[in-house]
N, C-alpha and C positions, 0 to 999 in steps of 0.2 A: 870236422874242419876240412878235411878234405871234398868233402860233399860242396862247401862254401864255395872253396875254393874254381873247383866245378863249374858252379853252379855261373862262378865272377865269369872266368873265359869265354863260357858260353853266351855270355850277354853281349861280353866285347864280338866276340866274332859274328853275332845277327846283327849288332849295331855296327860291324864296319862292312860286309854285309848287305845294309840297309842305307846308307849312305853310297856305297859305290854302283845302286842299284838306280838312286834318285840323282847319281847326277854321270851317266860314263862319257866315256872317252867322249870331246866334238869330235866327230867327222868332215863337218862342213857351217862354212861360213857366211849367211845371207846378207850382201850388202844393198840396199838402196840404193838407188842413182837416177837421178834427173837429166839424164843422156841429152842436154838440149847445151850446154854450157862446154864448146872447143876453147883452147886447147884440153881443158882437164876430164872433161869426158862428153862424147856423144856418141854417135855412131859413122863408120864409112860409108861408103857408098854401097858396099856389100852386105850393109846390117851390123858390120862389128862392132861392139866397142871400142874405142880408143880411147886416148887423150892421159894425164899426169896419173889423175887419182885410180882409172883402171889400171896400169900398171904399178901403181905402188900396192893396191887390194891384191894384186894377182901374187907378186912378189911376196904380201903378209904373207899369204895363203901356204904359200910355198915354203914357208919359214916356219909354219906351224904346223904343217904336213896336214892341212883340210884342204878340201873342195871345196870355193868358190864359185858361190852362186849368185849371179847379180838382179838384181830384183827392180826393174823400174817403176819409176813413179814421177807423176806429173809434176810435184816440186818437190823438190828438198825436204822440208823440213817437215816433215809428216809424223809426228812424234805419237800420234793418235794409232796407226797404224805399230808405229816401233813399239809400244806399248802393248796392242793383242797380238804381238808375235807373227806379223807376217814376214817379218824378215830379223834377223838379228842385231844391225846396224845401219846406220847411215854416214854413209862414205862423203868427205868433205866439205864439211860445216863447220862455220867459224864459232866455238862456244863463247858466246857473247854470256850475261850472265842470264839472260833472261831467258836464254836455249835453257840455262844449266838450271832453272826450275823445273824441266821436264826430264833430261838427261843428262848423265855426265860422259864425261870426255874422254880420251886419250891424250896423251900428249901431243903436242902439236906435230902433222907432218910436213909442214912448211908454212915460210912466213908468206906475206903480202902485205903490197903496199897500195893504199885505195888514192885515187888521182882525181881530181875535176882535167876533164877532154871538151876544148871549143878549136874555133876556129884560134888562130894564130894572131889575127889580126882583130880578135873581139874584147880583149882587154881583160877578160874575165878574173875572177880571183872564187875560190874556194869560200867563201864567205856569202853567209846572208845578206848584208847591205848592198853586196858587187852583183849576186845573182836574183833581188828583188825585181820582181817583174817577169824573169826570163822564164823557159821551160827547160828543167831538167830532164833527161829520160832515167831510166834505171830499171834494173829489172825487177818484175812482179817475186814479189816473196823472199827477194835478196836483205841481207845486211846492211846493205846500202839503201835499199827502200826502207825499209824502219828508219835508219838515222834520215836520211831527207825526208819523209815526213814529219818527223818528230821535230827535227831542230830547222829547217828552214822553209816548209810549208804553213806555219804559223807566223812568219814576218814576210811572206808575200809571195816566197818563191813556188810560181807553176811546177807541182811533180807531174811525171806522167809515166805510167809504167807498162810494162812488154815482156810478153810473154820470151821473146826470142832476141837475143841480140843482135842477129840478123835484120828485124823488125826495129830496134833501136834505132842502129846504125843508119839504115837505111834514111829513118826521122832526120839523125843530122846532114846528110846530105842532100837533102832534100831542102834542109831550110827550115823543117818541122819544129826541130829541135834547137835549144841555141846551146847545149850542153850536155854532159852525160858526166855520171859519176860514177867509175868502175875501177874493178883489178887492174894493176898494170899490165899482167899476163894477156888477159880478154882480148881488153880494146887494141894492146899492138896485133895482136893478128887479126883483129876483126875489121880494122880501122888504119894505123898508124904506120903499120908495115906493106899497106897495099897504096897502088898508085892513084887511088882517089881520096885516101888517106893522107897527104902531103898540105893540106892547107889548115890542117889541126894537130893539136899539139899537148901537151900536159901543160897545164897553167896554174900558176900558184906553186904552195908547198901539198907534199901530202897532206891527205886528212886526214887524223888520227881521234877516235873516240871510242867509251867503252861499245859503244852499240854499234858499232864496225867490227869490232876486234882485230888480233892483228896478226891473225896464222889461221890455218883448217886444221882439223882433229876429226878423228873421226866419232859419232854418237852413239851409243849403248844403251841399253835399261839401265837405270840405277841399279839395281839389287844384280847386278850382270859381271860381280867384282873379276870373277876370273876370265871372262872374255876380255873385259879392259886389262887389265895386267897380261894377259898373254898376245894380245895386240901391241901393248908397250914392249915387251920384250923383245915382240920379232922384228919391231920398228928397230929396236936399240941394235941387236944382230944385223940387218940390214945396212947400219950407218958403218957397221965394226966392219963387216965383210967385203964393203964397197960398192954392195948395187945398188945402195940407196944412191949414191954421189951418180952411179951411173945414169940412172933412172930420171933423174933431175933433172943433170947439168943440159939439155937438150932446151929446157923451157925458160931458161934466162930468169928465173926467180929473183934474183937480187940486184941484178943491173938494170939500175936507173937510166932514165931518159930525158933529159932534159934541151 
């Protein structure tokens, strides 16, 4: 009996063991980012990252006591890549459902609200029958590019899409463009808050659909349960402790423009 007994511990202690072997402590955490999208991330003038979603990754990081390591990439949503492990996550993607056949999510780390941007004096409205004929801009591989093609490039409305917001913007004033359809966050600093910005404006109501979604979260592997739960919890710690409020309140997330 005692030989059994033996024989049980033994087993427990190379199967626990064997398990602390296959998966130890993270050290560090590789996030994604398409550094092309200010305020929420690109780079200074100096090469640094900036912008919302860099310091909120910085702050996880610090919350979970890993190394942070940012890993760029041409766009976003690179799920091909997140899947052979070149990086562990992708930092600021709105899980719409048709992301969450590839990846699941965290909890959202902020909301957004998506706007149709014309001229002031263009009458425009958020709607296919208002913007048939026109050219919308958006950008390549965004949320916003999926829902305008999907729901207003098949009853007539021109999409046309851009790498660079920068490239967008410039379309609308140029005349290129007779619209765009973005973050509110974006377009006031790219557009609304600068002085050739002043002759356009948010028109209509927000647009709200699932293929927009309507907050960022950051993406994980599926099978990735304890990165997502200990991303959710340092989120949940950061709102407790205050530098999530801190971290924020600079980018005017919730106030509206009208």
């Amino acid at each position: 009996m005692a030989l059994i007994h033996l024989c049980v511990a033994l087993a427990l202690l190379l199967s626990v063991d064997a398990v602390a072997a296959a998966d130890p402590p993270r050290q560090e955490v590789r996030f994604a980012v398409a550094a092309l999208f200010p305020p929420f991330q690109s780079r200074d003038p100096q090469g640094q990252l900036v912008g919302l979603n860099i310091e909120l990754g910085n702050a996880l990081c610090v919350q979970m006591h890993v190394r942070c390591t940012w890993v760029d990439q041409v766009q976003v949503e690179n799920f091909r890549a997140l899947d052979a492990r070149r990086f562990d996550a992708i930092m600021g993607i709105a899980p719409t459902s048709e992301r969450r056949r590839w990846a699941n999510f965290t909890d959202l780390l902020y909301p957004f609200t998506t706007r149709l941007v014309a001229r002031k004096a263009s009458g425009l409205l958020p709607t296919a029958k208002s913007l048939k004929g026109k050219r919308v801009g958006v950008l390549l591989g965004s949320n916003r590019e999926a829902f305008a093609r999907s729901k207003w490039a098949p009853k007539g409305v021109i999409i046309k899409s851009f790498w660079l917001n920068t490239d967008l913007v410039h379309g609308l004033l140029a005349g290129e463009l007779d619209a765009t359809l973005q973050g509110t966050v974006e377009i006031r600093e790219a557009l609304l808050d600068t002085d050739e910005g002043q002759a356009f404006d948010f028109l209509g109501p927000a647009v709200s659909a699932e293929l927009l979604g309507d907050g960022v979260a950051i993406a994980v592997r599926k099978p990735d349960t304890a990165l997502r739960h200990a991303l959710n919890l340092a989120l949940e710690q950061l709102k407790q402790n205050g530098e999530y409020q801190r971290i924020v309140a600079p980018y005017r997330l919730e106030i509206p423009r009208f």
